[in-house]
Structure formats: C-alpha cells, structure tokens
BABA-688005 format. One line per 2 residues: number of its first residue (from 0); their letters; for each residue z, y, x of C-alpha. Coordinates in nm, 2 decimals. Example, Ala and Ser with C-alpha at 12.3 -4.5 7.8 and 13.67 -1.06 7.14 Angstrom:
// BABA-688005
0) as) 0.78,-0.45,1.23 | 0.71,-0.11,1.37
***
This chain:
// BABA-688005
0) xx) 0.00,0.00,0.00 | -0.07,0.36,0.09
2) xx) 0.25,0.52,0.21 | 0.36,0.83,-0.01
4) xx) 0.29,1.19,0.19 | 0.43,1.51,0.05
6) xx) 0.19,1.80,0.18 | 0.33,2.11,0.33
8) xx) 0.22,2.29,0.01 | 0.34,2.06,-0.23
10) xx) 0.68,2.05,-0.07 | 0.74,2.47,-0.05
12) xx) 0.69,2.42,-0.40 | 0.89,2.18,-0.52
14) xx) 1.14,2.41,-0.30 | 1.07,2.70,-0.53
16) xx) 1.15,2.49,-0.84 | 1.48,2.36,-0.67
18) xx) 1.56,2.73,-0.59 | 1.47,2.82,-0.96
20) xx) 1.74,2.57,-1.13 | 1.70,2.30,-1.35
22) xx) 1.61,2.52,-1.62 | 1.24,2.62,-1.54
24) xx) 1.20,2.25,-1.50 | 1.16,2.26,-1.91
26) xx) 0.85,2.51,-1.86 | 0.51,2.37,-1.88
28) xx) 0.26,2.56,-1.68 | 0.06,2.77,-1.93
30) xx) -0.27,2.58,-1.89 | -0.05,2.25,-2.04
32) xx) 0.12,2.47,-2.31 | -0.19,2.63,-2.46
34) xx) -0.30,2.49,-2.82 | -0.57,2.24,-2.81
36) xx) -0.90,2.44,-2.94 | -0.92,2.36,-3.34
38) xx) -1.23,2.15,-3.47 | -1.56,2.28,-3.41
40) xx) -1.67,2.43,-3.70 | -1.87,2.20,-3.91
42) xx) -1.80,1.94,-3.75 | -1.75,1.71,-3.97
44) xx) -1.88,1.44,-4.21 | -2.11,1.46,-4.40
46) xx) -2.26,1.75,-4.26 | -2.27,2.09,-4.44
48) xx) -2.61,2.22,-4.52 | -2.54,2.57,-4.32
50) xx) -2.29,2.70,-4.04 | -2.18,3.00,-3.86
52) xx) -1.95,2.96,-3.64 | -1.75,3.27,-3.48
54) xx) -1.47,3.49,-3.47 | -1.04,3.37,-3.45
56) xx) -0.95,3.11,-3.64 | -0.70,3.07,-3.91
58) xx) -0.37,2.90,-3.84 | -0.18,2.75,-4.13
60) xx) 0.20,2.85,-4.06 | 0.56,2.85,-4.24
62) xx) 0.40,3.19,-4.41 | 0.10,3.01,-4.59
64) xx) 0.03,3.06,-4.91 | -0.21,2.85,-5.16
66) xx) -0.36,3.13,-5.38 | -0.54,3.03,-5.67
68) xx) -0.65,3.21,-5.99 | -0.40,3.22,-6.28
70) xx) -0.67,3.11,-6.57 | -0.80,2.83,-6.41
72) xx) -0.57,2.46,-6.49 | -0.85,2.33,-6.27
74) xx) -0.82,2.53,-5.97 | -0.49,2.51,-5.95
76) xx) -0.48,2.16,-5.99 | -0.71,2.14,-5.62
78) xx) -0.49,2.36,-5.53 | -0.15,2.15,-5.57
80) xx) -0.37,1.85,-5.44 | -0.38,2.04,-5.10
82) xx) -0.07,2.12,-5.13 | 0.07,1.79,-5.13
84) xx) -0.18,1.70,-4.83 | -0.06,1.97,-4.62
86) xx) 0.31,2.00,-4.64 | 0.45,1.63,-4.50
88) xx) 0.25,1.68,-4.18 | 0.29,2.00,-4.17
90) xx) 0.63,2.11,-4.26 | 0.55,2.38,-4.44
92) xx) 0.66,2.50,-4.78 | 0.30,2.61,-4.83
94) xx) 0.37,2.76,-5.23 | 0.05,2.74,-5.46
96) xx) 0.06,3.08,-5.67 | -0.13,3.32,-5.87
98) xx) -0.03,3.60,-5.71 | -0.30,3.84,-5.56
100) xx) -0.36,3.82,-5.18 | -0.62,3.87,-4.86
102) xx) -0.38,3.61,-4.68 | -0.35,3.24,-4.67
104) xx) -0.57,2.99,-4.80 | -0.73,3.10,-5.10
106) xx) -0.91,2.89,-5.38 | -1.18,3.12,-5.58
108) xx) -1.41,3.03,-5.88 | -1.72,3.30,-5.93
110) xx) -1.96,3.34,-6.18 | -2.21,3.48,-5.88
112) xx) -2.25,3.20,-5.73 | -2.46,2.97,-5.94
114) xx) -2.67,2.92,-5.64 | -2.39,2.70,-5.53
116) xx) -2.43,2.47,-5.83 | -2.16,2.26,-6.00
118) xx) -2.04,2.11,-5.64 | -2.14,2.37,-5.33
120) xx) -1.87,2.61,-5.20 | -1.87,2.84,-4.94
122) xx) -1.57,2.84,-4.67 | -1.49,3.12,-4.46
124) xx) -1.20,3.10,-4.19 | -1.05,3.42,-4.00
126) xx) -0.79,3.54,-3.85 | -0.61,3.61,-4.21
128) xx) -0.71,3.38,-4.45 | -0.93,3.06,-4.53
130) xx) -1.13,3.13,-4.84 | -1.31,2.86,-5.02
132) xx) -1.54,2.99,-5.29 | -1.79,2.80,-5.57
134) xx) -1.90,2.79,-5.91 | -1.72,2.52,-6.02
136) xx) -1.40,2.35,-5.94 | -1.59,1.99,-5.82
138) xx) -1.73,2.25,-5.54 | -1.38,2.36,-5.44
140) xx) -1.30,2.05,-5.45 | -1.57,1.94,-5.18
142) xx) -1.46,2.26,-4.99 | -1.08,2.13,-5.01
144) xx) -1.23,1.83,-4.83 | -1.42,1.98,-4.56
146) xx) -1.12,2.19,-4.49 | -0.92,1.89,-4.43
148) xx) -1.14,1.77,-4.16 | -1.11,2.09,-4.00
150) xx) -0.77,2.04,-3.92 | -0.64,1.75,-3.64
152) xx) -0.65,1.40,-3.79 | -0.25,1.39,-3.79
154) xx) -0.22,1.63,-4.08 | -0.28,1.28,-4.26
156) xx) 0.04,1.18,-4.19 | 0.33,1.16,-4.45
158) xx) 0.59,1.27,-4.18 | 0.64,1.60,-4.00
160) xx) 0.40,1.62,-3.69 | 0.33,1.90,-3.43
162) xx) 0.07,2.12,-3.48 | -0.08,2.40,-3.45
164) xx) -0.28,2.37,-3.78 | -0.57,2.62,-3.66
166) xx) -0.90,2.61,-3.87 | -1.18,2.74,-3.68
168) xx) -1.34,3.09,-3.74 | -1.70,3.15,-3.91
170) xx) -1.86,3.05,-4.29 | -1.97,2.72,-4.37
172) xx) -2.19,2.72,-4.65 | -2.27,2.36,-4.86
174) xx) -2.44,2.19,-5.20 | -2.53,1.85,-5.18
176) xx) -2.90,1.70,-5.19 | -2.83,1.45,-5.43
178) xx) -2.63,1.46,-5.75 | -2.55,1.09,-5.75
180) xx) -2.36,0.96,-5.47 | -2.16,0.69,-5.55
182) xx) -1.95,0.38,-5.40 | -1.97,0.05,-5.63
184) xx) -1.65,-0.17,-5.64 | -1.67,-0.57,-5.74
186) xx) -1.34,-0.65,-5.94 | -1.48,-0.95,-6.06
188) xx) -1.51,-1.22,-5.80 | -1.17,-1.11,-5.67
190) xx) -0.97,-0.86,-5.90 | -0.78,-0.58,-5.71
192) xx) -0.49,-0.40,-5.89 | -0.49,-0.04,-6.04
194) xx) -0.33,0.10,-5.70 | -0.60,-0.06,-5.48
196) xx) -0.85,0.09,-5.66 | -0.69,0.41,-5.65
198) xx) -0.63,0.39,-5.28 | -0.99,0.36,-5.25
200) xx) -1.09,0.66,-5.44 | -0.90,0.87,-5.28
202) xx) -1.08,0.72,-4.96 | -1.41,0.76,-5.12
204) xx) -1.33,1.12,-5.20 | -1.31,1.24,-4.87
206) xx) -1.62,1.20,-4.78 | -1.77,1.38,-5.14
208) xx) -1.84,1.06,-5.29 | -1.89,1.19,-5.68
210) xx) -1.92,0.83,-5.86 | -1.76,0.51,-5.87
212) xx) -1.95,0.22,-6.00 | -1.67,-0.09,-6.11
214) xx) -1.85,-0.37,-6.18 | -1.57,-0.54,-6.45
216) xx) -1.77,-0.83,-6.53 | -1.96,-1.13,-6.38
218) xx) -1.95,-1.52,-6.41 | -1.60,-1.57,-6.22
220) xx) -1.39,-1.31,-6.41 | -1.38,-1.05,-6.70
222) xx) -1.17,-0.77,-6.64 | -1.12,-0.50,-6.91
224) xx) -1.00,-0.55,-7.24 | -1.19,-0.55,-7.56
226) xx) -0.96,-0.58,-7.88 | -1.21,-0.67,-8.05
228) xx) -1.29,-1.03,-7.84 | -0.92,-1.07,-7.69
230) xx) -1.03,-1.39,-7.50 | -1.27,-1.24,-7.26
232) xx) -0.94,-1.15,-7.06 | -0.69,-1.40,-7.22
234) xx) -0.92,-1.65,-7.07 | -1.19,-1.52,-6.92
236) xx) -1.00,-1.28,-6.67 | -0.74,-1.54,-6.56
238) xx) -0.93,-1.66,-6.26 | -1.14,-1.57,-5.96
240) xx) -1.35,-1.69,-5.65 | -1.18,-1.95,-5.50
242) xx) -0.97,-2.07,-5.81 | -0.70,-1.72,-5.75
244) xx) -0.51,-1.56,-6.11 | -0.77,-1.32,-6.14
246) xx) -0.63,-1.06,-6.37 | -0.79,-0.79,-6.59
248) xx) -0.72,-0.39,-6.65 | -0.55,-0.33,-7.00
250) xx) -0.73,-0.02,-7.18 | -0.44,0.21,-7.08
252) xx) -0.48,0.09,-6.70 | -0.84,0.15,-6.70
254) xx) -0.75,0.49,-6.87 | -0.50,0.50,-6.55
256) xx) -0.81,0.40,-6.29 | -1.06,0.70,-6.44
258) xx) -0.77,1.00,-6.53 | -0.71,0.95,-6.13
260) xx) -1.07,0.95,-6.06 | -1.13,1.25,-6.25
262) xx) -0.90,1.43,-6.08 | -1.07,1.38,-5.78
264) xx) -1.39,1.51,-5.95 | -1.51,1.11,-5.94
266) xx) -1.72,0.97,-6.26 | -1.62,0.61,-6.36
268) xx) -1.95,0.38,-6.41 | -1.84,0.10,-6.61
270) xx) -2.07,-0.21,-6.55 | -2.09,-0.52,-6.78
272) xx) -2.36,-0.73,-6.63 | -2.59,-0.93,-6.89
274) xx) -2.73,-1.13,-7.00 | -2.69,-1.31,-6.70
276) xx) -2.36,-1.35,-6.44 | -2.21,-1.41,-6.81
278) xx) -2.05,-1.74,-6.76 | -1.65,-1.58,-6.78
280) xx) -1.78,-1.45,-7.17 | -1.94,-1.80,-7.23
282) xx) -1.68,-1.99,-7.11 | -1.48,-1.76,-7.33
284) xx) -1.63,-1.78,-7.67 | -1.87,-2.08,-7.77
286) xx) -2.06,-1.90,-7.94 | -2.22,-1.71,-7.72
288) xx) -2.41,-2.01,-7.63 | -2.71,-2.17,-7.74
290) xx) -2.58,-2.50,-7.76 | -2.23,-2.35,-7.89
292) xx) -2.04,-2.53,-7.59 | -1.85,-2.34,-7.42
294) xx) -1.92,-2.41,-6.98 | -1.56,-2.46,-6.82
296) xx) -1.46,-2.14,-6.59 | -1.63,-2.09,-6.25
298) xx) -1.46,-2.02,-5.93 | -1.78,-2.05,-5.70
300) xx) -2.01,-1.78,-5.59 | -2.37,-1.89,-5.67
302) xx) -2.57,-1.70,-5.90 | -2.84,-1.68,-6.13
304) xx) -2.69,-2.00,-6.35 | -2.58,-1.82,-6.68
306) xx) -2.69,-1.58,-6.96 | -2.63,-1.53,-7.30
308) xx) -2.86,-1.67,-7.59 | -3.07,-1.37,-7.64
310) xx) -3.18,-1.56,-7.99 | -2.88,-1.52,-8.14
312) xx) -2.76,-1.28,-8.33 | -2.42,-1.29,-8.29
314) xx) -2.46,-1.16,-7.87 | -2.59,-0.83,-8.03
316) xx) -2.24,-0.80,-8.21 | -2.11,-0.91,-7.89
318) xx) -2.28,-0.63,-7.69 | -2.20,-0.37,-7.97
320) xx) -1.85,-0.43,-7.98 | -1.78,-0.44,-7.62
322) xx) -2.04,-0.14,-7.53 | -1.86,0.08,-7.82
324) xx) -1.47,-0.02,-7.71 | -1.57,0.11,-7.32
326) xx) -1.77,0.35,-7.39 | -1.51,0.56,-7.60
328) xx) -1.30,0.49,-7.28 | -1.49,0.60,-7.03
330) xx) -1.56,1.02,-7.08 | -1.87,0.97,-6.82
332) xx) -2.24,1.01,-6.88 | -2.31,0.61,-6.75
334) xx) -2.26,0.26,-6.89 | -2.43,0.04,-6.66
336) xx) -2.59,-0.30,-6.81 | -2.63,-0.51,-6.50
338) xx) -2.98,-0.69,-6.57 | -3.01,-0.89,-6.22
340) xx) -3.04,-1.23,-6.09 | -3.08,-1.34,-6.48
342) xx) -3.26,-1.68,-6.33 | -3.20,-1.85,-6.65
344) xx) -3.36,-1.62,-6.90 | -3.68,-1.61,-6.94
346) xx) -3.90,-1.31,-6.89 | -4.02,-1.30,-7.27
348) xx) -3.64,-1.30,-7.36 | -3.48,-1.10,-7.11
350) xx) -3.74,-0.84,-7.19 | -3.64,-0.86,-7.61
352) xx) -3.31,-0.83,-7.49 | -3.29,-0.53,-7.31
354) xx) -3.51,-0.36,-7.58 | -3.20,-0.46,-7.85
356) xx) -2.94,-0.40,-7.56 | -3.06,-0.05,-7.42
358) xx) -3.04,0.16,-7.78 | -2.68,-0.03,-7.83
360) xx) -2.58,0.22,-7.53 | -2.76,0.56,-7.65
362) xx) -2.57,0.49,-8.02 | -2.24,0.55,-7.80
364) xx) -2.38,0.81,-7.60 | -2.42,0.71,-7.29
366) xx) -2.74,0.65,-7.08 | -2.81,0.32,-6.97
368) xx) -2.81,0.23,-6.59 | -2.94,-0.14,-6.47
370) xx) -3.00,-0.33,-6.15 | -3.40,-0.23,-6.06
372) xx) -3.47,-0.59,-6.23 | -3.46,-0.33,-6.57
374) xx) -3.82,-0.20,-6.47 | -3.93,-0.55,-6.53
376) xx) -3.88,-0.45,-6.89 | -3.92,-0.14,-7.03
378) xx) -3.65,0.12,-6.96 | -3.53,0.35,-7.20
380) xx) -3.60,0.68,-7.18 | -3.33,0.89,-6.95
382) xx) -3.24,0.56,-6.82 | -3.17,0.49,-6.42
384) xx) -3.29,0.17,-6.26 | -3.04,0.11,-5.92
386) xx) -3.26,-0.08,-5.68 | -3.12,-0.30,-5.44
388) xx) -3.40,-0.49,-5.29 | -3.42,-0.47,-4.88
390) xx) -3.70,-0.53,-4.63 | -3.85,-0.87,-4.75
392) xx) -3.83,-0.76,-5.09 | -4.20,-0.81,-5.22
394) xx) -4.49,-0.51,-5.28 | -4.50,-0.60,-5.64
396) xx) -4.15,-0.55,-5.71 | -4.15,-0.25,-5.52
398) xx) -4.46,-0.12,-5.68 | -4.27,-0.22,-6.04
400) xx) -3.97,0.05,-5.94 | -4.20,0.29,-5.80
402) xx) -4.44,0.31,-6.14 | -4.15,0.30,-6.32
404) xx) -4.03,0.64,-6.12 | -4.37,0.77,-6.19
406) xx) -4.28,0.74,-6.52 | -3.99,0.90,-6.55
408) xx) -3.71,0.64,-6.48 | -3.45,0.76,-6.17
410) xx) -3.35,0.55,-5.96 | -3.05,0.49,-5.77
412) xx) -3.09,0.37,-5.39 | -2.88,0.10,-5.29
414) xx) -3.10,-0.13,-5.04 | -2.87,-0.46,-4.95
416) xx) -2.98,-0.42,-4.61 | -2.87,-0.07,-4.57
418) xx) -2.59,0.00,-4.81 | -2.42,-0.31,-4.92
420) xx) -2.12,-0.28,-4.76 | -2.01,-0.66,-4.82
422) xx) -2.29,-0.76,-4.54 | -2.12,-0.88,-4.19
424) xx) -2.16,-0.64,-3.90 | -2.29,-0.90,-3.63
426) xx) -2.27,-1.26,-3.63 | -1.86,-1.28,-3.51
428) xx) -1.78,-1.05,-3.87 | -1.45,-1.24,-4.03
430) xx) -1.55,-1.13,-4.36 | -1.87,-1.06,-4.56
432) xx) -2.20,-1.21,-4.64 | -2.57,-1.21,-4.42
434) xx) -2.82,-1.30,-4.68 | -2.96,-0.96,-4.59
436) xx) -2.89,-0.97,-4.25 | -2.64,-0.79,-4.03
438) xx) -2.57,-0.42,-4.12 | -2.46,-0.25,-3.86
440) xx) -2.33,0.12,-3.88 | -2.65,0.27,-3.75
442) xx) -2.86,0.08,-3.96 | -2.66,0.17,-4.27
444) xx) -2.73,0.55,-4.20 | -3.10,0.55,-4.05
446) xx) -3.29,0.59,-4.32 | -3.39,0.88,-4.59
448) xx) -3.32,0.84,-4.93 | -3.59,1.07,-5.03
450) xx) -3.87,0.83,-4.82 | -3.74,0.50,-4.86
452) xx) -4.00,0.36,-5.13 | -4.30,0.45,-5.06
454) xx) -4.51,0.63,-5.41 | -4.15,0.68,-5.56
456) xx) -4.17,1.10,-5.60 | -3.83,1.28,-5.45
458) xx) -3.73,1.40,-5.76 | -3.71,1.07,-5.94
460) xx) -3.47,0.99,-5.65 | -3.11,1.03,-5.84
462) xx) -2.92,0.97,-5.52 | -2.70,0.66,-5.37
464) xx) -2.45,0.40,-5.38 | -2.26,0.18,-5.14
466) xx) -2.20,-0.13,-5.36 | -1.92,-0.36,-5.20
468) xx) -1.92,-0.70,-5.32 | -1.59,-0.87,-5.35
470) xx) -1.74,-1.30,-5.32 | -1.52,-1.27,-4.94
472) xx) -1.31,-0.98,-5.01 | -0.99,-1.01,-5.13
474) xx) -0.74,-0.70,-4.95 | -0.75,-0.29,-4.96
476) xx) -0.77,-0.41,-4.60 | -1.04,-0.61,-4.61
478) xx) -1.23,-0.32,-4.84 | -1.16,-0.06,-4.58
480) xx) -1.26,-0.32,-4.27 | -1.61,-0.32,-4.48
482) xx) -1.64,0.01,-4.57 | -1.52,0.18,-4.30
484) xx) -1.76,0.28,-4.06 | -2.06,0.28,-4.30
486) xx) -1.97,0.44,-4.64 | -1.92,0.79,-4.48
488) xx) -2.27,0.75,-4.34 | -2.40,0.65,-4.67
490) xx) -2.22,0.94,-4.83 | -2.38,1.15,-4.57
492) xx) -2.72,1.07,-4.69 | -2.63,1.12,-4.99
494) xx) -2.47,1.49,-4.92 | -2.67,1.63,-4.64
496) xx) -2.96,1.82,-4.63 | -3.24,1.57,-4.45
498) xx) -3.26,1.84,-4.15 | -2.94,1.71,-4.05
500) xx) -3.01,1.35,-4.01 | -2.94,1.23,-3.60
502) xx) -2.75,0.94,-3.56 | -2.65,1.02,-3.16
504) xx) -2.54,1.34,-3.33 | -2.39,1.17,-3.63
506) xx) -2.18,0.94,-3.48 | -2.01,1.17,-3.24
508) xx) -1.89,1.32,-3.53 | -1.83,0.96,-3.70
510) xx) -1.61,0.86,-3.39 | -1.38,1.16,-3.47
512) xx) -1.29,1.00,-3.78 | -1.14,0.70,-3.62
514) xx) -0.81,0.88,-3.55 | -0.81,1.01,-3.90
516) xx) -0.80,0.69,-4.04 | -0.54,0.54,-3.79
518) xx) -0.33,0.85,-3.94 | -0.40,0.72,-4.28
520) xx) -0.31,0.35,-4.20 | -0.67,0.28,-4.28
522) xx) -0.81,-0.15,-4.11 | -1.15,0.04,-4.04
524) xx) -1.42,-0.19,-3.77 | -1.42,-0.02,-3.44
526) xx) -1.79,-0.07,-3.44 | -1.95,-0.10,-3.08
528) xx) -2.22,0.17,-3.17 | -1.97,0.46,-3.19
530) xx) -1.81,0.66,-2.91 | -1.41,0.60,-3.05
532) xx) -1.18,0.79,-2.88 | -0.96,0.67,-2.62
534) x) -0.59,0.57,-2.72
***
C-alpha cells in the first residue's frame, strides 16, 4: 500500500483549522453549502409544447401561500391537492386561501385563455411567485403536475426532507396533441382491490394521463355488480387466473374508483367485452347459451373459446340491462363493448350483433368504443374503434381500420407491440407475456401516433392507450414493474407536440424519474436503455 503523505500545504491548513477551534470545524466551505441548481426548466415528462427559461427562480418556504380564486370549488380543490403534496416533505404549513396576492403559488382560471383549451395552462416562476394559469381547471390540474416535477424527487416523500424547494425561473406554456390519452387496467384475469386501483391513478396522473380504461369483464371473472343479474358477481366474479377468489367492485366501490378519478381530472371507460371473452356471464346464467348449459368457470388464459348466442333474444335484455345499470354509474362520455378475439361467432352473427348492441349504448348516452375488430362491422356513427394490432398484423385488416377512419370512425392507438404494457422487456422479464414480442422502453416510445397507419388522416386519430393486461399480473408491484418505464413514454406521445419526439433526449429526462419513484416507493424496471442515476 501507498504510505499516507500530508503535503506542506495541506498540513499549514489543517493548522489553521486547529488554531480556529473545534467550532469552524461545523462550516462547510461555501462551494459545498450552496443549493443544488433547481430542475431545468421543462424538464420534464412529457414534454411541454413551449419553454422560456430565464430569470431567479421561485423558492417555496415557511411563507408560501396557495392562492386560489374564491368562486371556484374546483380550483381550490387542485389547490388542496398540492397542498397535501407539498407540506409532509416540505414542512411547511403552505395555507390554500382566497385571499388576494402577487406572492406564493397561485392557481388562476381566465376566460382569455381559450387558446389554452379545456387542459393547457401556462406556468410562470420568479422570484415572487409561481403562477399557473388555464381555462379550465383539468389544465391547472396538468400545470399542478408539471410543477411537481420541477421540484427535487424527495418532495414525494411523506416525511419531512431537506430542501430547498426552488422552481426554476421563466414561462412554460402547454396543451396536449391529443384529447385521448389513456392507461387500460385488466381487473378481470386477476381482480385488484379499490385501493390498488387508486394507487394507480394517482400514478397515471402524473404524467397527464386523462382516461382510464377498466376492462370489468372477460371469461375468467366478472367484476361490477348489476342488480338486475346478481349472479354475474355471486358466481361469476368469485374466481380468477389460476383458480384465485377473484372478487368484484360493488356499485358504491366502483362509484369510490371513478369520484377518485374525477378528481384527478381522469374519465372512467367501463368495458364489458362481448360477445366473446363471455364465458364468467355463461357460466353464470344458462341461458345465455345456445344450448342453455351453463360451461363450468374458467381459470385458464386462452382466448377466443366463448360468446353469447347472438340468436337469442334474451342476450339483448342481457346487454340492456347491464349497459343501462353502468352507464347511469359511470358520468363519462365512453362505454366500451370489447368486440375482439370473438373466434367463435361467426362473422354474419357478430356483425347482427353489434348492429343490435351498438344503439343499446346511444339509448343511455354514451358513445360506443370497441377493439378495432368493430370495423369489421359497421360502427355506429361517433363511435371509436381502439386498434391494437402490431407489425405482423395483416394489410387487409389494416386497410379495414384505416377506411373505417376515412369514414369517420376515430380511432384509439394501442399497438400490442408498442403499448401493451403486459409484454416482457427482454427474454429474462419475471412477469408478462411475448406473443408480440419484447417491448422495450425505447420501442414503446419511438413511434408517432399521428403516422402509425398509413391512409388513416390525423384528425381521425383520437389519441392513446397503454392497455395492461392482468393474465401474469397479480400485485400494485407487479403493475408498476410493467408500467413503469413505458407508460410515461406513452403518455408522452400522447401529450407532446410531435416536434418534441427524441428518444436520446427523452430518456435523459425519463432517467430523472427513477429517483422520483424510489421517493414514491414505486417497483419500477431499471431498464438498461436509460441513463438512471447513480445511488
């Protein structure tokens, strides 16, 4: 080993120090003492459409106030929510009040800024005050969010931390590209509980995600409550892949599941897939089924097996009853129908069925949303086809979505090999499925939306979804291992102006997420592709 030498300068100082007392010893040298630099501005994800960076930042101390305006429930409602985001991590008492101020964070509906539209905000940071201004609440909302990732990841921590909280100076503004960006949760091959779903909206949320899709019925397990056919849950919802309890939402938990979601400025998508993945409703109610036998409950995960008899007419008061009981529920626009992977109904009776199942859903007022396997048919007018086919999916298929966009059907992108999030990483993933292949993170986010299918016009591009799949997932930690790198990239997409789209630039600003979601006790995949930080 090396032996230790103590220069001739080293040593007159350490002298000094001795000379000094013990005291001084306590005294960082300035360069160590001087706050780390706050967040670049705009740095974070998804990207806003426009920044100017520039001027002193804002720091968020013991005299921070949250000033919102005294008419609005909603605004102060954001306002409480960053509240209660703020104050264990910070320390601070951070009031939210009415009363008039230049100082502080402030929270500020206008009429002026239509331009904005119903989910765009403006943020502007200074010396003084943060100000985050839109035309709508949802955009404050957004803006809340975007602040939050301007502060240092620990701020999402439930105990007191060290700051300093310091947003940094200049004017972001933002709108998002697409008005449908959503995240799709599978409740049916494994059920997850009221609080698991919340857990992931509020993670969805963070990254502007504005729909959750819960798909509440396949062949292993019903799971919401219809009065009207009690044994789709007494039965039907008392099992799951892999022979589990299963479980089902009662109407006031599913009341519970969207409330919270609202709040967050999320719309619920009920799905009740039909007439196929059906087998939890046959097995159910006998007659249901063509031969009036009911098929014993199905643990497995193969598809494609079941449907309901299209001839009779007792499905039709089956579909009416269950479409009316969720859809005066659920206060969102959407009532998705499912329509996919119906292998064993035939095209002549799949088609009849969709045209008796499709004005079921306009009688209740909502517009109808299917799997892309709807364009087979004929979709009803307003209605949005979600495609989910992926790079060996067929040129006549394809060309069947894309005529049906000419036509004036919107579609919802959600290519398997791109945005399911229930595909494996690589080959060594623990959990998840390949029949699409491996999804890595920068496969999930290089590609654009408004190019994908080729003869489909932009505008008949609603937006995306992340669907996750629950045949392997069982855990909020197995949802966030699957989600987590690749639904912020998806939500990116979805958000960001196409300009923006670099993935060496995107997942620099992906790898500063990691700590964030360490802070929030997230099981995220430290994916190979991204630059994590150290430690």
């Amino acid at each position: 080993m090396r032996p230790h030498r103590t220069s001739p300068r080293l040593l007159g100082a350490l002298l000094l120090v001795a000379a000094a007392g013990f005291s001084c010893l306590a005294a960082a040298p300035q360069s160590a003492a001087r706050p780390a630099a706050p967040v670049p501005l705009g740095q974070v994800v998804p990207a806003p459409a426009k920044v100017q960076a520039g001027g002193a930042p804002y720091e968020i101390d013991a005299r921070t106030r949250i000033r919102v305006e005294d008419d609005s429930r909603a605004v102060r409602r954001v306002g409480e929510q960053l509240a209660g985001l703020l104050r264990p991590a910070t320390g601070h008492r951070l009031p939210v009040t009415d009363d008039e101020g230049r100082d502080g964070i402030r929270l500020r509906l206008s009429s002026k800024e239509e331009e904005l539209g119903s989910e765009g905000y403006r943020l502007q940071s200074g010396p003084r005050s943060v100000t985050i201004t839109a035309h709508k609440a949802a955009g404050l909302f957004r803006g809340v969010q975007t602040l939050r990732q301007q502060l240092p990841p620990t701020v999402e921590k439930r105990t007191k931390q060290t700051g300093p909280w310091r947003v940094a100076g200049g004017t972001v503004e933002d709108a998002p590209r697409f008005e449908y960006r959503g995240a799709m949760l599978d409740v049916s091959r494994h059920f997850f509980t009221v609080e698991q779903v919340k857990r992931y909206i509020d993670q969805m949320a963070m990254y502007k995600i504005n729909k959750l899709h819960l798909h509440l019925s396949d062949d292993q397990g019903w799971r919401i409550a219809i009065d009207s056919w009690p044994n789709l849950t007494k039965h039907g919802g008392s099992t799951q892949v892999g022979g589990g309890p299963g479980g089902f939402y009662t109407k006031e938990q599913y009341k519970e599941i969207v409330a919270y979601a609202s709040d967050r400025f999320l719309e619920v998508i009920p799905e009740i897939d039909m007439p196929g993945h059906t087998n939890a409703a046959l097995s159910s109610y006998a007659e249901l089924n063509c031969d009036g036998v009911a098929p014993p409950l199905y643990t497995g995960t193969e598809v494609g097996f079941s449907s309901l008899c299209v001839p009779k007419e007792v499905t039709y008061d089956f579909v009416d009853d269950v479409v009316r009981e969720i859809a005066a529920l659920t206060p969102g626009r959407y009532l998705h129908i499912g329509g996919d992977e119906a292998h064993s109904t035939s095209h002549e009776d799949y088609v009849t069925f969709m045209e008796r199942v499709q004005p079921v859903v306009a009688k209740y007022g909502k517009t109808v949303v299917g799997w892309h396997q709807l364009t087979g048919a004929k979709p009803a007018e307003g209605a949005v086809a979600q495609y989910w086919g992926y790079d060996r999916t067929g040129q006549a298929e394809r060309d069947q979505v894309v005529n049906a966009a000419k036509n004036g059907t919107k579609l919802v992108l959600s290519p398997a090999d791109r945005a399911y999030l229930d595909m494996k990483y690589d080959a060594q993933t623990p959990l998840g499925l390949a029949w699409a292949g491996y999804v890595e993170v920068d496969r999930s986010y290089d590609w654009d939306p408004g190019a994908y299918l080729d003869g489909a016009p932009e505008e008949s591009i609603l937006g995306v979804e992340a669907p996750l799949w629950s045949e392997t997932i069982s855990t909020s930690e197995h949802i966030e291992y699957m989600a987590f790198p690749r639904l912020p990239g998806i939500a990116e997409l979805g958000w960001s102006p196409a300009s923006s789209h670099d993935w060496e630039a995107y997942r620099l600003r992906l790898a500063q997420q990691g700590p964030r979601w360490d802070a929030l006790g997230m099981s995220y995949y430290r994916s190979p592709k991204v630059p994590w930080p150290s430690g």
